[in-house]
PATORKE-368609 format. One record per residue: x negated, y negated, z negated of N, C-alpha, C in turn. Coordinates in nm, 4 decimals, padded with zeros to 6 digits. Each point is the difference from the previous one (the first is absolute). Example, Ala and Ser with C-alpha at 12.3 -4.5 7.8 and 13.67 -1.06 7.14 Angstrom:
<rs>
R       n.c1       n.c2       n.c3      ca.c1      ca.c2      ca.c3       c.c1       c.c2       c.c3
R   -01.3190    00.5690   -00.7800    00.0890   -00.1190    00.0000   -00.0900   -00.1200    00.0000
R    00.0350   -00.1050    00.0720   -00.0820   -00.1190   -00.0060    00.0770   -00.1090   -00.0730
</rs>
This chain:
<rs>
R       n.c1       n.c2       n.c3      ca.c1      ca.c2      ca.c3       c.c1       c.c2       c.c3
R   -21.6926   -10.6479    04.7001   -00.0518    00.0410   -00.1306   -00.1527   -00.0045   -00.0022
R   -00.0589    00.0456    00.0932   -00.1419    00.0021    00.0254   -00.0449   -00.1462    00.0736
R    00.0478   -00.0199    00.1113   -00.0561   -00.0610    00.1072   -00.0099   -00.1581   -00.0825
R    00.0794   -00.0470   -00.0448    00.0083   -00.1307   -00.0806   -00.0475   -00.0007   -00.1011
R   -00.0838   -00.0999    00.0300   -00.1121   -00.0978   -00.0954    00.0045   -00.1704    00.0134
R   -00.0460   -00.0313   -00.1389   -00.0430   -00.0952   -00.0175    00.1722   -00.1169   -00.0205
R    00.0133   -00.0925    00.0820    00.1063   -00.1129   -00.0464    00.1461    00.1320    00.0644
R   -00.0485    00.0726    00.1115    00.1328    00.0780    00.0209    00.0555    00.0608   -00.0722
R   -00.0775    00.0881   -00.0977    00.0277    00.0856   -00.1087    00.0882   -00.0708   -00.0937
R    00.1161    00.1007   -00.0515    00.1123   -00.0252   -00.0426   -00.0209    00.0681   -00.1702
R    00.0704   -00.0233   -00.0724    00.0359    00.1298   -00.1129    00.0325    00.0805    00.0734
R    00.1376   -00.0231    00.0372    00.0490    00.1474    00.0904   -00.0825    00.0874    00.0360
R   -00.1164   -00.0247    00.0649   -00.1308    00.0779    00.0363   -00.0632    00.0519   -00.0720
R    00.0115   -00.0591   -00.1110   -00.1321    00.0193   -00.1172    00.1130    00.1351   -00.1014
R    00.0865   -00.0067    00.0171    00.1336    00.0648   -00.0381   -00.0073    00.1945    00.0503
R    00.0410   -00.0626    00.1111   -00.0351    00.1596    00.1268   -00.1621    00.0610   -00.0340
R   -00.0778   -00.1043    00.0094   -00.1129    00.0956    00.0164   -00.0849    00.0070   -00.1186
R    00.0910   -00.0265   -00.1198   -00.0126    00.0283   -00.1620    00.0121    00.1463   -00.0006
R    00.1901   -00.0018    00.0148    00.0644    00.1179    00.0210   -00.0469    00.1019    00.0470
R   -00.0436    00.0109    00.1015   -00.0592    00.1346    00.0913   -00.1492    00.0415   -00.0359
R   -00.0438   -00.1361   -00.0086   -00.1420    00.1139   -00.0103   -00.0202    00.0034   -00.1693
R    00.0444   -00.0603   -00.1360   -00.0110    00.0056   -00.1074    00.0480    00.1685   -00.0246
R    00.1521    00.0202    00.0717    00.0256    00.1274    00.0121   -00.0976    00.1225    00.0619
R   -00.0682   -00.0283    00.0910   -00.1049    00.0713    00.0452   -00.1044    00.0309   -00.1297
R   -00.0775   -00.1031   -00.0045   -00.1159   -00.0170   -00.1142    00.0781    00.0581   -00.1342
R    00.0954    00.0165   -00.0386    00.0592    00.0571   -00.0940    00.0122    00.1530    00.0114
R    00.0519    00.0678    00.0773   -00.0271    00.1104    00.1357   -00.1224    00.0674   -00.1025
R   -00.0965   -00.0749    00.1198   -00.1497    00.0394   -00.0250   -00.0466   -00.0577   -00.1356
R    00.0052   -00.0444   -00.0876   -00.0287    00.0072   -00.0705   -00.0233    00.1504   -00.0923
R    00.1379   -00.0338   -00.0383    00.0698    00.1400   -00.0476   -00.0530    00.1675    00.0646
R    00.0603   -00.0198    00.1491   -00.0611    00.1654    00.0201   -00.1188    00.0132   -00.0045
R   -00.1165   -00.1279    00.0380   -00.0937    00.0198   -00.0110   -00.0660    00.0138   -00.1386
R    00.0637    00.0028   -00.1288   -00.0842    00.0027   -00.1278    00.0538    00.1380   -00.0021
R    00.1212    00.0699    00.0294    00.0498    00.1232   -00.0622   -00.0736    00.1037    00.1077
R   -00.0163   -00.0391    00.1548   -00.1043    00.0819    00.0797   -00.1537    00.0147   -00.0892
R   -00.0281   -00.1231   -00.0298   -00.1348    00.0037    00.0502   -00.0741   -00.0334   -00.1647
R    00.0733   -00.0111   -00.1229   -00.0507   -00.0818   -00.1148   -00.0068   -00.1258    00.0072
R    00.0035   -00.1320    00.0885   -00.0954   -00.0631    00.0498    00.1296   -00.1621    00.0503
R   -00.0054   -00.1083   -00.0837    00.0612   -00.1100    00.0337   -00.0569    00.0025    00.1365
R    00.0918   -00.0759    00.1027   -00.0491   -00.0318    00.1104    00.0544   -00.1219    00.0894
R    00.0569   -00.0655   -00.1127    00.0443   -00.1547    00.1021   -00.0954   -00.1046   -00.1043
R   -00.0890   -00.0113   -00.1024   -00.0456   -00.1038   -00.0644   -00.1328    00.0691   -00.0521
R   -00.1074   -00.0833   -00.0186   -00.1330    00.0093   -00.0491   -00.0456    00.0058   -00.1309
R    00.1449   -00.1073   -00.1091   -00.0541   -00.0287   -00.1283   -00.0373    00.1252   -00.1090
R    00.0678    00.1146    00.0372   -00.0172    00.1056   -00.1194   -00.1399    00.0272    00.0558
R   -00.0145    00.0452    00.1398   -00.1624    00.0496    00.0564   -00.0338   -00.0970   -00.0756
R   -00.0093   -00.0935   -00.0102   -00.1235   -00.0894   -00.0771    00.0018    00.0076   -00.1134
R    00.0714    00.0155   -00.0654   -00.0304    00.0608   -00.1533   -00.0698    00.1415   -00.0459
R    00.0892    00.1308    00.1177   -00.1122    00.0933   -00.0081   -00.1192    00.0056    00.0447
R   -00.0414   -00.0966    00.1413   -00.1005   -00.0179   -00.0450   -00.0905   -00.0282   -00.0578
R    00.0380   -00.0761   -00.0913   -00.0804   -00.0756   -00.0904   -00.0189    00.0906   -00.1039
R    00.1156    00.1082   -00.0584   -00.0067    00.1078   -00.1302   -00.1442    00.0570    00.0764
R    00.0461    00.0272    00.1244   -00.1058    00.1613    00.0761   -00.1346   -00.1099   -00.0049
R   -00.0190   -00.0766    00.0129   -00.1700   -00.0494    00.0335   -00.0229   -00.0282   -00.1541
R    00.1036   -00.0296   -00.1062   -00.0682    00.0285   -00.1473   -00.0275    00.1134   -00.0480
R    00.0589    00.0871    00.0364   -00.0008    00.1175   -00.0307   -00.0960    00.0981    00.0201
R   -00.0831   -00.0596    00.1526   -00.0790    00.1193    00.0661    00.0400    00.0902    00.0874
R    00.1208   -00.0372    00.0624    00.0607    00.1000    00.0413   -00.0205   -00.0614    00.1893
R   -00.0927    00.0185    00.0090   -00.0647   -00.1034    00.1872    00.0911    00.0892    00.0718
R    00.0629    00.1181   -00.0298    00.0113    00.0811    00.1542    00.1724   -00.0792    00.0282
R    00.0600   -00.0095   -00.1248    00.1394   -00.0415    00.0228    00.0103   -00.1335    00.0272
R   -00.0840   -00.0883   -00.0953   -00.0243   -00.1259    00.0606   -00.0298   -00.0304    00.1342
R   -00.0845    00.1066    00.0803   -00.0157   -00.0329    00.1563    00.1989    00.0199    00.0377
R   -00.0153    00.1068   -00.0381    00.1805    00.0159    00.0923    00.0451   -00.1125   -00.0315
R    00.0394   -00.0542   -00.1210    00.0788   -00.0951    00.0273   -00.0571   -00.1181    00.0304
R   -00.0740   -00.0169    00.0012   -00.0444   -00.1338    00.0664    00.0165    00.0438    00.1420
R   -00.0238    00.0851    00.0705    00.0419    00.0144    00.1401    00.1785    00.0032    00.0103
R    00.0568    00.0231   -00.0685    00.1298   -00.0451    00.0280    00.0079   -00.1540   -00.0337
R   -00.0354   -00.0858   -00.0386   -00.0072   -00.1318   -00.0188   -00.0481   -00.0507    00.0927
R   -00.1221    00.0324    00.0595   -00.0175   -00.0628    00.1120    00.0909    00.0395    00.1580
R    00.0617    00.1256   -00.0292    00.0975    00.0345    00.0812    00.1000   -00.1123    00.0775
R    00.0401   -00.0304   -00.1413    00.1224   -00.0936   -00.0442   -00.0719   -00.1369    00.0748
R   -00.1082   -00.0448   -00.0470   -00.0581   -00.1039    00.0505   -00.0683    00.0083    00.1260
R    00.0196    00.0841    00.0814   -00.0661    00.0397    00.1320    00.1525   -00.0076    00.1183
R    00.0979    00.0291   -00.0881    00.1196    00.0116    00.0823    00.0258   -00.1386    00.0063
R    00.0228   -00.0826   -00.1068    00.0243   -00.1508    00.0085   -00.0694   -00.0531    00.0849
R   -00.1427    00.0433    00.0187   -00.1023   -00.1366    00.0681    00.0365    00.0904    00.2000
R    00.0505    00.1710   -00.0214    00.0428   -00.0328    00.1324    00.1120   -00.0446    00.0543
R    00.1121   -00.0067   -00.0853    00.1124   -00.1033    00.0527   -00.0652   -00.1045   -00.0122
R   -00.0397   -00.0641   -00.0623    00.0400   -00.1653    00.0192   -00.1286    00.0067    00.1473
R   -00.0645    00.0451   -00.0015   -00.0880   -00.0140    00.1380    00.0556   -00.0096    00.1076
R    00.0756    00.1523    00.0096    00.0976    00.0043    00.0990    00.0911   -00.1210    00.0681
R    00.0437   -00.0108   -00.0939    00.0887   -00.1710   -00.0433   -00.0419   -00.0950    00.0721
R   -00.1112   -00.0311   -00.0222   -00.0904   -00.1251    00.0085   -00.0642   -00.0123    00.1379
R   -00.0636    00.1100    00.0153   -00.0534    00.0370    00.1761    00.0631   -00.0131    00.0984
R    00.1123    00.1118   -00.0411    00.1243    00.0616    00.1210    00.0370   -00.1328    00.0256
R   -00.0227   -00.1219    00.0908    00.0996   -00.1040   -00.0013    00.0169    00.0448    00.1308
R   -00.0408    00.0510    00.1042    00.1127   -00.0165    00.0837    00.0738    00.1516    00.0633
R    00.0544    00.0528   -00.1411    00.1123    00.1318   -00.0231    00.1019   -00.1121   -00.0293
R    00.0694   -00.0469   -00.0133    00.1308   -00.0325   -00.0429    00.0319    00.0574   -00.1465
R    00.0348    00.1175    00.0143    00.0379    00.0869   -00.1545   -00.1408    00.0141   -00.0369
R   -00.0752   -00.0176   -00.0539   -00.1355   -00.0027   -00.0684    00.0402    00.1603   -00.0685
R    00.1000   -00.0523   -00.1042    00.0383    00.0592   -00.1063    00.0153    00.1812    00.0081
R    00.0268    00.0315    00.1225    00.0685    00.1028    00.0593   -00.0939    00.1083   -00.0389
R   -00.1164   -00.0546    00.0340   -00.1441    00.1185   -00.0202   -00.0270    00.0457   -00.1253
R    00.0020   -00.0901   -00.0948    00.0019    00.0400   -00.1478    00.1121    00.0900   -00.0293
R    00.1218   -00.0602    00.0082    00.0829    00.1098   -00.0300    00.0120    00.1433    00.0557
R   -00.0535   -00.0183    00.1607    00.0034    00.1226    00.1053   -00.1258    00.1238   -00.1278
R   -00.0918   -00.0936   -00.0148   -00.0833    00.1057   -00.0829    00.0162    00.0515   -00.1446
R    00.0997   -00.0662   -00.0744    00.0616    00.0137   -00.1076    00.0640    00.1347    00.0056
R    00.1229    00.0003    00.0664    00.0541    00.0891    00.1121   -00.0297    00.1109   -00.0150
R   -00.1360    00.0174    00.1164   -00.1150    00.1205    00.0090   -00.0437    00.0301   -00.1367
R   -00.0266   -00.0165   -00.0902   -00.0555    00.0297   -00.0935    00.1083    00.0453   -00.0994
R    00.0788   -00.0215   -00.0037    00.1393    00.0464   -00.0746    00.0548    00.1486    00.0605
R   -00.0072   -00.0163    00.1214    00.0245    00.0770    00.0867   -00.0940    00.1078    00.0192
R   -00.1191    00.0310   -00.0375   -00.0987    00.0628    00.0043   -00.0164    00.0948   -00.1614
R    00.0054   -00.0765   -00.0614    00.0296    00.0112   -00.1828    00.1380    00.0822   -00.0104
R    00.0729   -00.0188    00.0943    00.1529    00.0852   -00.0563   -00.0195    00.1038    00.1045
R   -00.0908    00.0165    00.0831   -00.0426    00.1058    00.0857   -00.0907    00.1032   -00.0502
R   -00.0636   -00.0316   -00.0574   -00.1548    00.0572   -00.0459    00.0116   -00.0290   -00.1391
R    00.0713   -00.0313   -00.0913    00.0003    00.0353   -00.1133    00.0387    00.1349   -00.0403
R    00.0969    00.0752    00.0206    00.0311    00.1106   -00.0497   -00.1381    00.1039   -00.0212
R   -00.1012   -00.0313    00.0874   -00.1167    00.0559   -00.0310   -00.0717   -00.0181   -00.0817
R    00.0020   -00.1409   -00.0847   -00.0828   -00.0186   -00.1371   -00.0251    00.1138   -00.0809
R   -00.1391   -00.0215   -00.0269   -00.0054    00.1259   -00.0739   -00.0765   -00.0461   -00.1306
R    00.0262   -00.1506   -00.0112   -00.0645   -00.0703   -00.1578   -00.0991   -00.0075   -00.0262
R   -00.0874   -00.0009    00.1409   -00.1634   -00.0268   -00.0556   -00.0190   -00.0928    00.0435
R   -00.0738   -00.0864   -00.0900   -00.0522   -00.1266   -00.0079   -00.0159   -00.0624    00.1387
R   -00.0855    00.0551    00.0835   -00.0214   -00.0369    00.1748    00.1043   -00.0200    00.0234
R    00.1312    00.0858    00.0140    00.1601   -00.0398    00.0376    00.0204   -00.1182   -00.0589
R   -00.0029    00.0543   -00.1354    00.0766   -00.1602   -00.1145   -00.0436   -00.1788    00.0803
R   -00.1462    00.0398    00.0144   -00.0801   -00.1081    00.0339    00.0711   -00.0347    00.1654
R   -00.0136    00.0810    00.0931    00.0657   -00.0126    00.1151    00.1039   -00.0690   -00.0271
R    00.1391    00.0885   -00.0436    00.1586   -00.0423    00.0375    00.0475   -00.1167   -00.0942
R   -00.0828    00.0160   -00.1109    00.0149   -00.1210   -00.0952   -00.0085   -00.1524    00.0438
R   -00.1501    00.0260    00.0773   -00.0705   -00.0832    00.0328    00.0773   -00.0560    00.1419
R    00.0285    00.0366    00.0487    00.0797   -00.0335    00.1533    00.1602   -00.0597   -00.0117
R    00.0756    00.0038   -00.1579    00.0975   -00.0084   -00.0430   -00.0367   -00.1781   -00.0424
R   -00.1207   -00.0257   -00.0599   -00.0453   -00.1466   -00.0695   -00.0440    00.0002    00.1125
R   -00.0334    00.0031    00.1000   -00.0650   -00.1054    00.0995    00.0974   -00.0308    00.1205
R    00.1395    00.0798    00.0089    00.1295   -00.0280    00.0478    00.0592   -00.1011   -00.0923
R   -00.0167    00.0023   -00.1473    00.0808   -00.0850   -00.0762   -00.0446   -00.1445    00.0089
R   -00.1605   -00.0129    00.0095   -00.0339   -00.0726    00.0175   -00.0089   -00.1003    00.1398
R   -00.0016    00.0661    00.1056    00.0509   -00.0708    00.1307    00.1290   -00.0616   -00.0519
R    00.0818    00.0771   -00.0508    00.1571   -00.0356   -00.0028    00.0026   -00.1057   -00.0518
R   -00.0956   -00.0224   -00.1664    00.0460   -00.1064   -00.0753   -00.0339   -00.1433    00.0871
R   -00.1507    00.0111    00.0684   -00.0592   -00.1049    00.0658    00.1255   -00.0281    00.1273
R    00.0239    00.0506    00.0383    00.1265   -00.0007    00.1573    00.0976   -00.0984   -00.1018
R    00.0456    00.0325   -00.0618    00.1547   -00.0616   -00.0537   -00.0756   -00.1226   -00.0627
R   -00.1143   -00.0016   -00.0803   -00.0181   -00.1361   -00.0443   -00.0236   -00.0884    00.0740
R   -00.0828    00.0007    00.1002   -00.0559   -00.0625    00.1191    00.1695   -00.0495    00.1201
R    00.0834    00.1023    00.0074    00.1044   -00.0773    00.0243    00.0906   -00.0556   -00.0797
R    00.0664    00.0094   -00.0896    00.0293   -00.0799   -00.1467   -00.0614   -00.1111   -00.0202
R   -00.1450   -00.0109    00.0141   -00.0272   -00.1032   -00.0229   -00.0624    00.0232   -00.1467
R   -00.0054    00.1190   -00.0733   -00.0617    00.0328   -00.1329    00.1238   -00.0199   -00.0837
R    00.1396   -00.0075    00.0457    00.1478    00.0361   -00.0552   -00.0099    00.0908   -00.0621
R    00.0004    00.1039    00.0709    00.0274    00.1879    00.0000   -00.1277    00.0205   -00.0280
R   -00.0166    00.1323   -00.0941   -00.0931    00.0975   -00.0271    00.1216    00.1056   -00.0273
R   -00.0157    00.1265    00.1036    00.0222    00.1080   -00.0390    00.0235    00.1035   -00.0448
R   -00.1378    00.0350   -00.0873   -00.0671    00.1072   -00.0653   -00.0289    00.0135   -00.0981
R   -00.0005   -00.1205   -00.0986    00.0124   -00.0348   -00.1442    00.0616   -00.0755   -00.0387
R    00.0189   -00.0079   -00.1339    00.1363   -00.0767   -00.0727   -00.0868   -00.0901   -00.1006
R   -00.1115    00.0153   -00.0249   -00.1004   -00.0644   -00.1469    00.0562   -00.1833    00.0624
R   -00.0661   -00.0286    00.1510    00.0415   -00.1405    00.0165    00.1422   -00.0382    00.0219
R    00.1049    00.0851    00.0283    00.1372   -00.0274   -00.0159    00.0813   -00.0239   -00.1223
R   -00.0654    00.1166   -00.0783    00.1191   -00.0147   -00.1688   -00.0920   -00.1719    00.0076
R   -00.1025   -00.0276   -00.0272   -00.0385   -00.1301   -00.0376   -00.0119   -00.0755    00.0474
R    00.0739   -00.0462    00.1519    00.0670   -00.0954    00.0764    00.1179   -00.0075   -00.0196
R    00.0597    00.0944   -00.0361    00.1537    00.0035   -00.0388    00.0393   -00.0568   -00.1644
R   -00.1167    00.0607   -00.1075   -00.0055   -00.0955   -00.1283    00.0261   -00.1545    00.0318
R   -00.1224   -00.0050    00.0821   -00.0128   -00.1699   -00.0074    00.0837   -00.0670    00.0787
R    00.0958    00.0702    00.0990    00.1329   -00.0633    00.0349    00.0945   -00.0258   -00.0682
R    00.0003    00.1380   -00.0698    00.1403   -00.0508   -00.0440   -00.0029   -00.0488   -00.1544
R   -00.1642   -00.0089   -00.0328    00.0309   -00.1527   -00.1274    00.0073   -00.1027    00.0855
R   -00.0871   -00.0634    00.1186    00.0117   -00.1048    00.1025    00.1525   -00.0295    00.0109
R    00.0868    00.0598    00.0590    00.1488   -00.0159    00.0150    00.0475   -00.0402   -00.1287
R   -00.0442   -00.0260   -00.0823    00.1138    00.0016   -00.1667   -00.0119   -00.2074    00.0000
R   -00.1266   -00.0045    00.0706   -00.0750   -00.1685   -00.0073   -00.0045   -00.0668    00.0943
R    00.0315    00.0483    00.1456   -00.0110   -00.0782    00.0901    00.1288   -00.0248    00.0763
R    00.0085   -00.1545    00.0550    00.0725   -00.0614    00.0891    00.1396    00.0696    00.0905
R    00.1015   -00.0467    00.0320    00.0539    00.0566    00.0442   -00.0188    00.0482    00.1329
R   -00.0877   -00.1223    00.0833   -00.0260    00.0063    00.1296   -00.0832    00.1372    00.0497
R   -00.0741    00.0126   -00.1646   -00.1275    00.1164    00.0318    00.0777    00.1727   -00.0420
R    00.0765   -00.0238   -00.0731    00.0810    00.1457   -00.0358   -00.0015    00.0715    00.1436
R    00.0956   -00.0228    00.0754   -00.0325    00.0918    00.0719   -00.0666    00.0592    00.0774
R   -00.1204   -00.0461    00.0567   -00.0954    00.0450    00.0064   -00.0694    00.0664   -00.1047
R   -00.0160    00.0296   -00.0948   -00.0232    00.0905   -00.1624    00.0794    00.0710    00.0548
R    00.0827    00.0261   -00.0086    00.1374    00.0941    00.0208   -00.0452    00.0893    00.1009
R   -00.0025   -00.0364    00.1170   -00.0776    00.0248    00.1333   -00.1283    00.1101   -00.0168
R   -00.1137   -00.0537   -00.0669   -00.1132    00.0400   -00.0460    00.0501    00.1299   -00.0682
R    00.0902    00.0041   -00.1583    00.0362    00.0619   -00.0678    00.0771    00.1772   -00.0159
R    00.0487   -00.0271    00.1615    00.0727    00.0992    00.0901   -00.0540    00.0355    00.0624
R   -00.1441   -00.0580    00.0389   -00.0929    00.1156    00.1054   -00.1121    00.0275   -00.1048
R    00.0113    00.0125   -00.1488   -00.1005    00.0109   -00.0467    00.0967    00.1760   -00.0428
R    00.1253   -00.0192   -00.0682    00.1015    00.0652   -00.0199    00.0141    00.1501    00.1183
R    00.0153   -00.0527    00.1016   -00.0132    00.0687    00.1456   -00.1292    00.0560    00.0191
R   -00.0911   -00.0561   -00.0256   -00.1414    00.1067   -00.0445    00.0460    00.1432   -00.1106
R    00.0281   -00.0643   -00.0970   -00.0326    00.0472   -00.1047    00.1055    00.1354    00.0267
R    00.1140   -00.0607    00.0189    00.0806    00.1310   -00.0121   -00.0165    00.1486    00.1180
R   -00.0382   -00.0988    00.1125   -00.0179    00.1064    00.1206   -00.1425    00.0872   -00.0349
R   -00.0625   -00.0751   -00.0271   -00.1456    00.0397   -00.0700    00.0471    00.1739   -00.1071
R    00.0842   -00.0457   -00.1120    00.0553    00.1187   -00.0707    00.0719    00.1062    00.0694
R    00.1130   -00.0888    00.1001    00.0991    00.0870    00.0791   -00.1236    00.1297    00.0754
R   -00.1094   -00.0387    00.0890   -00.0766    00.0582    00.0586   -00.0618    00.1169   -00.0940
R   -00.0079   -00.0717   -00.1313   -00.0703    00.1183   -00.0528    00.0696    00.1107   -00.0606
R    00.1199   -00.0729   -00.0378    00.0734    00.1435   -00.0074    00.0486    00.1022    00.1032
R    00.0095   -00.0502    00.0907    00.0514    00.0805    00.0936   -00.1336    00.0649    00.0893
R   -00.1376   -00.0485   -00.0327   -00.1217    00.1102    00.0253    00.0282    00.1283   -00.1147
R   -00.0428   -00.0552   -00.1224    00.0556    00.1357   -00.0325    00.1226    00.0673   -00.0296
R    00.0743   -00.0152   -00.0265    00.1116    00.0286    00.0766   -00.0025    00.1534    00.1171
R   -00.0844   -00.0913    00.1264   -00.0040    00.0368    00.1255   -00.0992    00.1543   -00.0247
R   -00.0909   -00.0719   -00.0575   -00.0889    00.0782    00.0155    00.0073    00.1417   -00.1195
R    00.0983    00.0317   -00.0247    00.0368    00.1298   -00.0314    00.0481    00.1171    00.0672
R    00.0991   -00.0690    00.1443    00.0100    00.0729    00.0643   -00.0832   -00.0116    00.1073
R   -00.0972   -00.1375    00.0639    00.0079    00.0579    00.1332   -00.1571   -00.0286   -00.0395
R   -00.0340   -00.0164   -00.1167   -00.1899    00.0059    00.0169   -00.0376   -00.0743    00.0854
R   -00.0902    00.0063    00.0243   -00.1300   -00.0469    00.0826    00.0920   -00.1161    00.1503
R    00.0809    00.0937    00.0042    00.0940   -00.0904    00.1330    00.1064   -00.1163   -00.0230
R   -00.0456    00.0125   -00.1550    00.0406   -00.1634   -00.0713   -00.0277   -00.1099    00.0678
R   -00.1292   -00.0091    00.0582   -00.0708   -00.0921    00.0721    00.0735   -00.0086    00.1286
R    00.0707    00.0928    00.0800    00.0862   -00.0920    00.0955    00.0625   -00.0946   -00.0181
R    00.0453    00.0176   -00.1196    00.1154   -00.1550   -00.0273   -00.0308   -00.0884   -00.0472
R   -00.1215   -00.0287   -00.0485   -00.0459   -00.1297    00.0289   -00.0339   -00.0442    00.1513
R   -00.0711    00.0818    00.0430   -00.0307   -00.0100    00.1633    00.1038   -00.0265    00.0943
R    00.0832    00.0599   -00.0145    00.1662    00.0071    00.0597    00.0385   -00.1545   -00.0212
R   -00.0224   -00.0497   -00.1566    00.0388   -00.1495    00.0029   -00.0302   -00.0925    00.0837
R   -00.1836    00.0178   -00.0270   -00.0694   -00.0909    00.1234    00.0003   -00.0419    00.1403
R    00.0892    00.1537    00.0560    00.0323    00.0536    00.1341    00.0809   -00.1175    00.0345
R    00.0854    00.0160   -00.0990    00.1330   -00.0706    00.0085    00.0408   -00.1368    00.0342
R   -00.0745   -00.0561   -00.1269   -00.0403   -00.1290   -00.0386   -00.1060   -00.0650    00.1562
R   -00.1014    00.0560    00.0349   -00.0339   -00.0164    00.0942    00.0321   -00.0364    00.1500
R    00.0720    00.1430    00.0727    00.1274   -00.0290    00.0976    00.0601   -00.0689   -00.0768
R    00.1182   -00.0672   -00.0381    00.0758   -00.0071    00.0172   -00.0622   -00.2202   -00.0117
R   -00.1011    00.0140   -00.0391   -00.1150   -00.0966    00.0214   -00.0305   -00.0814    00.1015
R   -00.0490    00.1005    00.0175   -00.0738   -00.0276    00.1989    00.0991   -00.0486    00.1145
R    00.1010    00.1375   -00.0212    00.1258   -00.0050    00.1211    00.0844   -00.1092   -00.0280
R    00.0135   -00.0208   -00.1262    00.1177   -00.1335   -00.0386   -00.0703   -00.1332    00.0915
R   -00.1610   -00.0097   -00.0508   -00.0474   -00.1244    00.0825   -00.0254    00.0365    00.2031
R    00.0154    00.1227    00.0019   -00.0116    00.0093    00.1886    00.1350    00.0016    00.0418
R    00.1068   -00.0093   -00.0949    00.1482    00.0032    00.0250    00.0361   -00.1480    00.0052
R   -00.0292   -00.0744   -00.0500   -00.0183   -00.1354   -00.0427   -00.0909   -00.0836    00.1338
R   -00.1049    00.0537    00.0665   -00.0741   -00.0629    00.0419    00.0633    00.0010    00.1709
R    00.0534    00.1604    00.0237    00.0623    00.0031    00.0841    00.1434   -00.0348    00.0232
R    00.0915   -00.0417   -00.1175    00.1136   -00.0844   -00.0001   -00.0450   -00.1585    00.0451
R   -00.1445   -00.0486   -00.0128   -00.0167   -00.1428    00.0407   -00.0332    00.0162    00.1654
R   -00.0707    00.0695    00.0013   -00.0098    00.0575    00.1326    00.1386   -00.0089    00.0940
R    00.0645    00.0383   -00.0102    00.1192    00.0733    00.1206    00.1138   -00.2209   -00.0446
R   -00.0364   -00.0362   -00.0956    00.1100   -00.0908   -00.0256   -00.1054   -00.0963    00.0669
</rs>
């Protein structure tokens, strides 16, 4: 799901690791606006309030959110670094998520202490977009720029222009549309599934909502790693 890139990468792949982490980013999305006020898997609304707050006069809120924007954009530029450097880790990938993880894990630890002042907001908010943002850069960078995550603005309108595309094109090319169409679908719905079930979640168990996204990653991860050292050591012994 992770480890394959480029001509190896399958749908099937692009499928699984739609599924799991769209469900995650859906997760956090959600508990994180009903914790914290505060979107935290996408940038485009910050950029509109910022733009009200710097017409407005309003510099002190405009700094916050522009520091959650660059959050978001600070987490991306350290995955794909990670990515790019790490060449001789094998799992590159492992570290981004390992810190995703921690930070989820830290947030469903140390949240129950929020006490709604701005310094917090700015903190846990802020550490929520710069996890989302590693995440989105990790999955695009293996996808291949397939998968995005954390927003739906470029999916509903890859999915428009498929499925007028499919009404006009070739038979040879349908299924591949089709293909495309079902992992745009597989975004979209796990994307919702996630968010209902943050809040949802987060009525009863609060703040420790954030294990289960984390719990996913855990998951998704092992079962990652060990599948390819299970694999590597089946060539081994044969």
């Amino acid at each position: 799901m992770f480890r394959h890139t480029g001509i190896k990468r399958t749908n099937v792949h692009n499928i699984s690791l739609a599924s799991l982490l769209c469900l995650t980013a859906g997760l956090v999305n959600v508990s994180g606006f009903i914790a914290f006020s505060v979107l935290t898997t996408n940038v485009t609304g910050h950029v509109a309030v910022f733009a009200e707050k710097l017409a407005m006069g309003d510099f002190a809120t405009a700094r916050v959110v522009s520091l959650w924007m660059f959050s978001f954009l600070l987490g991306a530029f350290v995955s794909s670094f990670i990515i790019n450097q790490v060449t001789r880790i094998r799992f590159a990938y492992v570290i981004p998520i390992l810190t995703e993880i921690i930070i989820l894990n830290v947030i469903a630890i140390y949240g129950n202490k929020y006490n709604n002042t701005l310094s917090e907001t700015e903190l846990f908010a802020g550490s929520l977009l710069f996890a989302m943002g590693m995440q989105n850069a990790l999955v695009s960078m293996i996808s291949g720029s397939v998968v995005r995550t954390t927003h739906l603005t470029g999916m509903f309108t890859d999915l428009g222009i498929e499925l007028a595309a499919i009404l006009k094109q070739e038979k040879s090319e349908v299924s591949f549309l089709r293909q495309r169409i079902m992992l745009r679908l597989t975004i979209i719905f796990f994307f919702f599934l996630g968010g209902i079930m943050g809040g949802y979640l987060f009525k009863t168990l609060q703040y420790y909502t954030f294990f289960i996204p984390s719990a996913i990653l855990s998951v998704a991860l092992i079962y990652d790693v060990f599948q390819v050292k299970f694999l590597w050591f089946w060539r081994k012994i044969k």
